[in-house]
C-alpha positions as CSV (number, residue, x, y, z in Angstrom):
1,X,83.4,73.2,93.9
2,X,85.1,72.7,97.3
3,X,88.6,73.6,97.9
4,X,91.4,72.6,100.7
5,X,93.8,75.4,100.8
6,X,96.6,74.7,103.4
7,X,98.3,78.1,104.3
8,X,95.0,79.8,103.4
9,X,95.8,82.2,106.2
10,X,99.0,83.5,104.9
11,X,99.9,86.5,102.7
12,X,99.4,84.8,99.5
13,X,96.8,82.5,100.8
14,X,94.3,84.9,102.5
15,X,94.3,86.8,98.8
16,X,93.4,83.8,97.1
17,X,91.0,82.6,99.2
18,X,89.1,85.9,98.9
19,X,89.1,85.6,95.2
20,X,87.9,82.3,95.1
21,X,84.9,83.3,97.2
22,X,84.2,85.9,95.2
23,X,84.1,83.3,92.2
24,X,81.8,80.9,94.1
25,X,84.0,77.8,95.3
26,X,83.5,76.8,99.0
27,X,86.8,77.3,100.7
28,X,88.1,75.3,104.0
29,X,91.3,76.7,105.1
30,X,94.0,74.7,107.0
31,X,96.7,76.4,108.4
32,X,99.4,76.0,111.6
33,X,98.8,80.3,112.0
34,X,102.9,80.1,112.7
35,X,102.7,83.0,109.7
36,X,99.0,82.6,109.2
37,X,96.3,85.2,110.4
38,X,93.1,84.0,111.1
39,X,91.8,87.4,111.0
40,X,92.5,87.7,107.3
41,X,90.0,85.0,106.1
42,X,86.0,84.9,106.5
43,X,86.4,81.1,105.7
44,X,86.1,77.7,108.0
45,X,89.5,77.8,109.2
46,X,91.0,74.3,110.9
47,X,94.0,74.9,112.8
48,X,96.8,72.0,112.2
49,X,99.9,71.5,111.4
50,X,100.5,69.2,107.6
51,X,103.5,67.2,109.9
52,X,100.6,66.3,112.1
53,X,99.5,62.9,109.8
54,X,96.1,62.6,112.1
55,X,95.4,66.1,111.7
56,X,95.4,66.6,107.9
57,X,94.2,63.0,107.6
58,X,90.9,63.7,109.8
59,X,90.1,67.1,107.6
60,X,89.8,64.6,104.6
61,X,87.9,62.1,106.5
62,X,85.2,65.3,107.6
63,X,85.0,66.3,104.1
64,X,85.1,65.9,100.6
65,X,86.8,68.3,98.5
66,X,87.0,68.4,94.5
67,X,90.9,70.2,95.0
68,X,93.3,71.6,96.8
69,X,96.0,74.5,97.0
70,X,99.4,74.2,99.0
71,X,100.6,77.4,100.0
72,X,101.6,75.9,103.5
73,X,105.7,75.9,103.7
74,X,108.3,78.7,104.7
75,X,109.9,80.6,102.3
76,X,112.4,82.4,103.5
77,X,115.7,82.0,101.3
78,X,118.3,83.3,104.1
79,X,117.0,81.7,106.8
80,X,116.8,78.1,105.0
81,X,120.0,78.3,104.8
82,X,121.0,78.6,108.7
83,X,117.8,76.0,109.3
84,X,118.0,73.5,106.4
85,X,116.3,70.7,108.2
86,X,113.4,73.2,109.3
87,X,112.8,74.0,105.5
88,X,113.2,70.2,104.1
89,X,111.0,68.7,106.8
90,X,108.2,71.8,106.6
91,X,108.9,72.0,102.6
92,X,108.9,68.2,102.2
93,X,107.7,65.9,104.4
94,X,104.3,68.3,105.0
95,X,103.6,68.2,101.9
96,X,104.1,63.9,101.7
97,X,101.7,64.1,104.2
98,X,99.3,65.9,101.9
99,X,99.6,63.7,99.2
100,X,99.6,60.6,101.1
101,X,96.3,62.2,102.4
102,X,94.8,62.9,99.4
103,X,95.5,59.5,98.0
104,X,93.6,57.8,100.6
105,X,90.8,59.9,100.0
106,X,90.7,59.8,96.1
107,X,91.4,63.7,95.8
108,X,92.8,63.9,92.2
109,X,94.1,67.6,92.1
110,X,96.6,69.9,93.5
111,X,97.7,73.3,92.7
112,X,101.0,73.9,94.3
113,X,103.1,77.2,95.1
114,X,106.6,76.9,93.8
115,X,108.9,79.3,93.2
116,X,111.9,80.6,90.7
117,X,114.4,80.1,93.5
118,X,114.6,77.1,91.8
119,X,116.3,78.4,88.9
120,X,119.1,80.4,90.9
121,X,121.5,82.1,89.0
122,X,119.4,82.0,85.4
123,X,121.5,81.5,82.4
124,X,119.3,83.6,80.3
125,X,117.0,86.7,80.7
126,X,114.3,86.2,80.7
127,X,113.6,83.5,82.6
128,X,111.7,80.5,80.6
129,X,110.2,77.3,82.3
130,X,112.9,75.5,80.6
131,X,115.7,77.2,82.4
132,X,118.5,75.1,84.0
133,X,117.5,74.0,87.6
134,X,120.4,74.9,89.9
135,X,119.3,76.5,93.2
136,X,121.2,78.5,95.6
137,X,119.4,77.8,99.1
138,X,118.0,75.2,100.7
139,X,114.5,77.0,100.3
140,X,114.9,76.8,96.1
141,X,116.0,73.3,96.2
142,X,113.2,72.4,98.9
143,X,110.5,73.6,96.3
144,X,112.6,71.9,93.0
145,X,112.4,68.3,95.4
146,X,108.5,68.5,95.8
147,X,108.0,69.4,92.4
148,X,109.8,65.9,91.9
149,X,107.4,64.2,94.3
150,X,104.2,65.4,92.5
151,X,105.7,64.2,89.4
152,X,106.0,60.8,90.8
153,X,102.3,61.1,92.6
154,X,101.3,62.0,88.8
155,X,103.1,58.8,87.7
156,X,102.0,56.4,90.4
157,X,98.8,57.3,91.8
158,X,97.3,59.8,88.6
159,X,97.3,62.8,91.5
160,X,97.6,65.4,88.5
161,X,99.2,68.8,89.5
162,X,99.8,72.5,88.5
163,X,103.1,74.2,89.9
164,X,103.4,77.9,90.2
165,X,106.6,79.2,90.1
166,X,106.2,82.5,91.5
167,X,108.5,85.7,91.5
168,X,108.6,87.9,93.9
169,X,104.8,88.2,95.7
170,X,104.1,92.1,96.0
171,X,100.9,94.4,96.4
172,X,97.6,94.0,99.1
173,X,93.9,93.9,98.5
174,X,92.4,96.7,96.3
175,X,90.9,97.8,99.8
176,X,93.6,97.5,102.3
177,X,91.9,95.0,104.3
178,X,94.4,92.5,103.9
179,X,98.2,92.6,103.2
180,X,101.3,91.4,104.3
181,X,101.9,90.7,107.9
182,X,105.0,88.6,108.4
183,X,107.2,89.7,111.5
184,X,109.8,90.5,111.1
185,X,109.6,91.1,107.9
186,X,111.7,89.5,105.3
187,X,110.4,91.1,101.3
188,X,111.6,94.1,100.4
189,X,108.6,95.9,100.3
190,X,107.4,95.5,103.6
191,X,110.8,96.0,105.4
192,X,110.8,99.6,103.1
193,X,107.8,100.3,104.8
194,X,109.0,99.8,108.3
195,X,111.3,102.3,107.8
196,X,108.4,104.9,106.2
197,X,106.2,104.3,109.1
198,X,108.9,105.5,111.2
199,X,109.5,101.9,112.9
200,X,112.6,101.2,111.8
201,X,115.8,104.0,111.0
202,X,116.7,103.4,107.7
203,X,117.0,101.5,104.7
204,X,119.7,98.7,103.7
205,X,120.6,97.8,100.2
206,X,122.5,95.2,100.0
207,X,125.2,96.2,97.6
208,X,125.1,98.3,94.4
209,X,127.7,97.1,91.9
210,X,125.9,94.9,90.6
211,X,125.9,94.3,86.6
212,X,122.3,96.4,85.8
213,X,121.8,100.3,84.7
214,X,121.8,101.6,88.4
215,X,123.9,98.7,90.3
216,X,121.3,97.5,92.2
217,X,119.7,93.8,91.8
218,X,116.6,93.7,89.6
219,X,113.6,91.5,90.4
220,X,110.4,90.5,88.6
221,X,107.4,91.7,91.1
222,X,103.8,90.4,90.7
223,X,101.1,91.5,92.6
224,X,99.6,89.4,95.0
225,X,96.1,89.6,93.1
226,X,97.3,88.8,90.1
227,X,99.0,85.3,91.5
228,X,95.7,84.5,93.0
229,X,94.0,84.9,89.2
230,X,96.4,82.2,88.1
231,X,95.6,79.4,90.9
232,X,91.8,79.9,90.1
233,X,93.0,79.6,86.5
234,X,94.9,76.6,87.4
235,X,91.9,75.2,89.2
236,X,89.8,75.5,86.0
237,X,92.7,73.8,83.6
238,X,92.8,70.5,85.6
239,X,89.1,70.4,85.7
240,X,89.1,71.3,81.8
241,X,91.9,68.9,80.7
242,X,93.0,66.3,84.1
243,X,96.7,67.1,82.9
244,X,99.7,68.1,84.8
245,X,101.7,71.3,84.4
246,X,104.2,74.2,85.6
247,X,104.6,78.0,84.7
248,X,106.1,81.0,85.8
249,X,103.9,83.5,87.3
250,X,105.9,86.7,87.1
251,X,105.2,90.0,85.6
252,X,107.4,89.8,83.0
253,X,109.4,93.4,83.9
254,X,112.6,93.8,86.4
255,X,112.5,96.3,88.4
256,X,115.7,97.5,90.5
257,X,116.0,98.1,94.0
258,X,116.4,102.1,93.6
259,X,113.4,101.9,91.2
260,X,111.4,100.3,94.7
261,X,112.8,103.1,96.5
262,X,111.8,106.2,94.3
263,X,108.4,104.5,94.1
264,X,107.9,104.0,97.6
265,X,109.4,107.6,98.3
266,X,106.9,108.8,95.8
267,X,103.5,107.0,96.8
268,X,103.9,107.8,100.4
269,X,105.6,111.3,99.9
270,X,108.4,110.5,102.7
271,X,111.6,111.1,102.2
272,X,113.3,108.5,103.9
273,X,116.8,107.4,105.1
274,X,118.5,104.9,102.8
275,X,122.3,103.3,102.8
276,X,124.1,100.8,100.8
277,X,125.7,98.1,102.4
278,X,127.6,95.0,101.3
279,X,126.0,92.5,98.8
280,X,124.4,89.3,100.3
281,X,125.3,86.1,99.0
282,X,123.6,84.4,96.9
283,X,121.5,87.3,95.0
284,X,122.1,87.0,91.1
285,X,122.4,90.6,89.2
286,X,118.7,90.6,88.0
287,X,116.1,87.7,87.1
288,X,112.9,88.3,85.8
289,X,109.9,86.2,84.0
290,X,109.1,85.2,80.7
291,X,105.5,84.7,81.5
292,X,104.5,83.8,78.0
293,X,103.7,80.1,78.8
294,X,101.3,80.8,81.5
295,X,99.3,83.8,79.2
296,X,99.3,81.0,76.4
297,X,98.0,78.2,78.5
298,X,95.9,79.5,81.0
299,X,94.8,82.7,79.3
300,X,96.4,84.3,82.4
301,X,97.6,87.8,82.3
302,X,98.6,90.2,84.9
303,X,96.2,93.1,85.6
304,X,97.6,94.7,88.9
305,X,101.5,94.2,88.5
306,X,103.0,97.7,87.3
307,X,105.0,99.3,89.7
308,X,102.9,102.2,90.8
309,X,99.7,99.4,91.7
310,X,102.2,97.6,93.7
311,X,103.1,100.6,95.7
312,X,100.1,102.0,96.4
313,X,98.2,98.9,97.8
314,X,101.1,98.0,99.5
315,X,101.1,101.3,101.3
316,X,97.5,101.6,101.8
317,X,97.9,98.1,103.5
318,X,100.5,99.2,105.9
319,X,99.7,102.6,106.9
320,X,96.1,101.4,108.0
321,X,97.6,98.5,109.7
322,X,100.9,99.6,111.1
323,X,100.8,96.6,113.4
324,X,99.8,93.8,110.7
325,X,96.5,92.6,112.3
326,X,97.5,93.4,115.7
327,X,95.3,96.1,117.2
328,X,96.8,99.6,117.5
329,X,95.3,100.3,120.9
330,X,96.8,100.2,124.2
C-alpha cells in the first residue's frame, strides 16, 4: 500500500513514518518543514505547503495512493490563542484543501490527528469519546471544526475517516535517532530537558494548588511509538471494514507535573533548579484517557507509555542531539 502523510517530517510524523516502513507500506511525505525536519525521514519527501491548492493538487496528479495521514497543522494551545486566524486557516482550510484533493482523485481514506483539547475542561475522569465537546483555545476548537468537515466528506463524498484524539505525545525512537525538535519548545518534556542540558536556568510550573494529591496538573502521556501503532492500526480498520470512526489514544494513567520532575531528575541523575509560578489559564486540574474504545476496536494497546519508557527515550533523544538535528559543530 501507498501512503500520503502530510507533516510526515514532524515529531509525530517522522515516528510514524518509520513504523510504517518497517511494516512494508510505501510512504511519500509532504510537509511545509516550518516544524518538519527533513533529516528525520529516509522517505520521498515533497516540500509544500496544504494552503498551496496546486501544490497538494499536483502530488495527487504524480501519484496514486491507497490513503493518507494528516498530521500537518500547528498545535500549540497558547499560541492559538494570541494567532487564532493562523491556527483556523492552517487547522482548517489546509486541510479543505486535502479533502478537496483527495476527492478529485478518488482517494477514499484518511486517518486524521485530533486531539483531547477538544474536550477542555472534562466533566468526568476519565475521559470517554463521548465526553462533552467544549474547548478552551482556538487550537481545541480548530481540531473539533475539522472533525466536522470529515464527517460531512463522509456524508457527501463517502471519504471515510479515522480521528485520533491524542493526549499528550511523549517519548523518542527506541534508538535515539529521532525525537522531538520543535524550537522553542512548547511540551513539557522537552522544555524540562532544556533546563538538564544546562540550556536553559530553571524550571517553571505553572501553579501548584491545583485539586490533585501533589497540587500540580495531571496529564495522560503516551509515547510517541505507541501513537504511531494506532494510525497503522487505523490504516488496517478502514481497509478491513470502509467505516468511519474516532478514539482516544492516551495511556490511560495521569501523571502530575512533580511526578515528570522526579522522573526526569532520576533518568538523567541531575539535580536541577525548579520554581512554582502562577497557574496558566486555561489548564484543567487533571485529564486523562479512557482508552478502552480504541483497545476494543482496533486491538490497540500501549506498549511504551509508562513513565520511566517515556523518560529514558526522551533523554536519550536530547542528550545525543542537544541541538535537535542541528549539527553540534562549529
Amino acid at each position: 500500500m501507498k501512503i500520503l502523510v502530510t507533516g510526515g517530517a514532524g515529531y509525530i510524523g517522522s515516528h510514524t513514518v518509520a513504523e510504517l516502513q518497517k511494516k512494508g507500506y510505501e510512504v511519500v511525505v509532504f510537509d511545509n518543514l516550518v516544524y518538519g525536519h527533513k533529516e528525520s525521514i529516509t522517505c520521498p519527501l515533497v516540500v509544500g505547503d496544504l494552503l498551496h491548492k496546486d501544490e497538494i493538487n499536483s502530488i495527487f496528479k504524480k501519484q496514486k495512493f491507497n490513503s493518507v495521514i494528516h498530521f500537518a497543522g500547528y498545535a500549540a494551545a497558547g499560541e492559538s490563542m494570541q494567532l487564532p486566524a493562523k491556527y483556523f486557516e492552517n487547522n482548517i482550510q489546509s486541510g479543505v484543501n486535502l479533502l478537496e484533493a483527495m476527492r478529485k482523485n478518488e482517494v477514499k481514506k484518511i486517518v486524521f490527528s485530533s486531539s483531547c483539547a477538544q474536550y477542555g475542561f472534562p466533566q468526568k475522569l476519565p475521559v470517554t469519546e463521548d465526553e462533552s465537546k467544549r474547548p478552551v483555545s482556538v487550537y481545541g476548537e480548530s481540531k473539533l471544526m475539522f472533525e466536522k468537515v470529515l464527517s460531512w466528506y463522509d456524508k457527501l463524498f463517502e471519504i471515510k475517516n479515522i480521528c485520533l484524539r491524542y493526549f499528550n505525545a511523549a517519548g523518542a525512537s527506541l534508538d535515539a535517532s529521532i525525537g522531538e525538535a520543535k524550537q522553542p519548545p512548547t511540551n513539557v518534556i522537552p522544555i524540562m530537558m532544556k533546563v538538564v542540558l544546562g540550556q536553559a536556568e530553571k524550571f517553571a510550573i505553572f501553579g501548584n494548588d491545583y485539586q490533585t494529591p501533589d497540587g500540580t496538573c495531571i496529564r495522560d502521556y503516551i509515547h510517541v511509538l505507541d501513537l504511531a501503532s494506532a494510525h497503522i492500526k487505523s490504516l488496517d480498520y478502514l481497509e478491513k471494514n470502509n467505516t468511519s470512526n474516532y478514539f482516544n489514544v492516551g495511556y490511560g494513567i495521569g501523571y502530575s507535573v512533580k511526578d515528570i520532575v522526579e522522573m526526569v531528575k532520576k533518568i538523567s541523575g541531575v539535580d536541577f533548579k525548579v520554581e512554582v509560578g502562577p497557574r496558566r489559564p486555561g489548564d484543567p486540574d487533571a485529564i486523562y484517557a479512557d482508552n478502552s474504545k480504541i483497545k476494543k476496536v482496533l486491538g490497540w494497546k500501549p506498549k511504551y507509555s509508562d513513565l520511566e519508557t517515556i523518560i529514558k527515550t526522551a533523554w536519550n533523544w536530547h542528550k545525543s542531539h542537544p541541538n535537535g538535528y542541528q549539527s553540534t559543530e562549529v
